[in-house]
C-alpha positions in Angstrom: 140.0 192.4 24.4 140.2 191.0 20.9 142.8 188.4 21.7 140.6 187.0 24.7 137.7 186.8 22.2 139.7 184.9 19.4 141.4 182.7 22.3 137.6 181.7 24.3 136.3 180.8 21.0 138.8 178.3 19.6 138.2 174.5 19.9 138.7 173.4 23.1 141.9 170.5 23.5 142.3 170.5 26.6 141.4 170.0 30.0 142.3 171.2 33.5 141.8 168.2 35.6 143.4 168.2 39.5 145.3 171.4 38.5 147.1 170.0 35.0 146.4 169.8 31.7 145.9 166.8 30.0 144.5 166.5 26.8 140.6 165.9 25.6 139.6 162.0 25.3 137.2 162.9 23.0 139.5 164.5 20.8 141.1 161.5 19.2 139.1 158.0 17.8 140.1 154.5 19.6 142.1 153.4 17.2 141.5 150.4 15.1 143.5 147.7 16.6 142.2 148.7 20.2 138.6 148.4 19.0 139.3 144.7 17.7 141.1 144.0 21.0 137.9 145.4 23.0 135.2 143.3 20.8 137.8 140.0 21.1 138.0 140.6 25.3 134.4 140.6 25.3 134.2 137.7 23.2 136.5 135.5 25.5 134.4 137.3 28.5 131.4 135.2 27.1 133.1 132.1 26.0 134.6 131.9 29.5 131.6 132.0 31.2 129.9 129.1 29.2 133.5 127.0 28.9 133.3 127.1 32.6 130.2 125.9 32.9 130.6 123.3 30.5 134.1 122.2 32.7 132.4 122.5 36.1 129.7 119.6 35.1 132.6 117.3 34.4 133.3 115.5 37.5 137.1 116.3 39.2 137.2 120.1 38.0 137.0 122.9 40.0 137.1 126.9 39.8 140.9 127.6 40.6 139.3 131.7 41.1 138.6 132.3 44.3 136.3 135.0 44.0 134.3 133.2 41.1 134.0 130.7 43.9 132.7 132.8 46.2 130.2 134.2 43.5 129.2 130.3 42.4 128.9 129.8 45.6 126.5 132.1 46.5 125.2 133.2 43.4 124.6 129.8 41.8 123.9 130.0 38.1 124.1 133.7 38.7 127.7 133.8 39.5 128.7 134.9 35.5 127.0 138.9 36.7 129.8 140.2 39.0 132.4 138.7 36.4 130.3 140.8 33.1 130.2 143.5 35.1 134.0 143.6 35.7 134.6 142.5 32.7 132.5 145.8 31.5 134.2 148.1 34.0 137.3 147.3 32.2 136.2 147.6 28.6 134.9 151.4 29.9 139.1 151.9 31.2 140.2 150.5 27.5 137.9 153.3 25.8 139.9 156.0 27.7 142.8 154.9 27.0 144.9 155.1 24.0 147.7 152.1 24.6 146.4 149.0 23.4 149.3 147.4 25.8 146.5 146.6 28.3 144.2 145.0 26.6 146.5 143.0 24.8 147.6 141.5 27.9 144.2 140.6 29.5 143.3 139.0 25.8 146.4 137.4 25.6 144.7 136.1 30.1 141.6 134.7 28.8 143.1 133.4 25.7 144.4 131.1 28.1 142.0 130.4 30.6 139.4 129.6 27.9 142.3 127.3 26.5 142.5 125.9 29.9 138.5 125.7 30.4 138.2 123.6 27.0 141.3 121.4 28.2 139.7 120.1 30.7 136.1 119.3 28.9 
């Protein structure tokens, strides 16, 4: 009975999630790097909202996104809320995970299609 006690009473690691163990999320800090990465996706999140904007009041230029379209269409100046709250969905995924592979690719997206949105003011 001893060893049950002294087992139940250390720190807990692990969970038991659809019958395996994986380990606690909250056990380890986002690292560093990931952080910036989060903070500079958010950034581009914002300044692709108001780049697009700014290039869809230029005559000739269209949203190339057909779902943005669909939300512009019938959102009108609403249609940045369905993109923020994706946008926010996916921060939430890059706190759980501990690769910074993902969100270095979808900066390395928007660095580009903010490139492209001030291109074409």
């Amino acid at each position: 009975m001893s060893s049950e006690k002294s087992w139940n009473s250390a720190p807990r690691r692990f969970h038991l999630r659809f019958g395996t163990v994986v380990a606690d999320p909250t056990s380890r800090p986002l690292p560093p790097l990931n952080w910036a990465l989060l903070i500079l996706f958010i950034a581009l999140q914002v300044a692709d909202v108001v780049t697009t904007n700014y290039a869809l009041a230029v005559p000739g230029n269209w949203e190339v996104n057909p779902l943005m379209e669909f939300a512009q269409a019938h959102l009108g100046p609403s249609w940045w809320i369905p993109k923020i709250a994706a946008a926010g969905l996916a921060a939430a995924v890059v706190l759980h995970t501990r690769r910074p592979w993902p969100i270095v690719c979808a900066v390395s997206y928007y660095v580009l299609i903010v490139s492209g949105n001030l291109a074409c003011l």
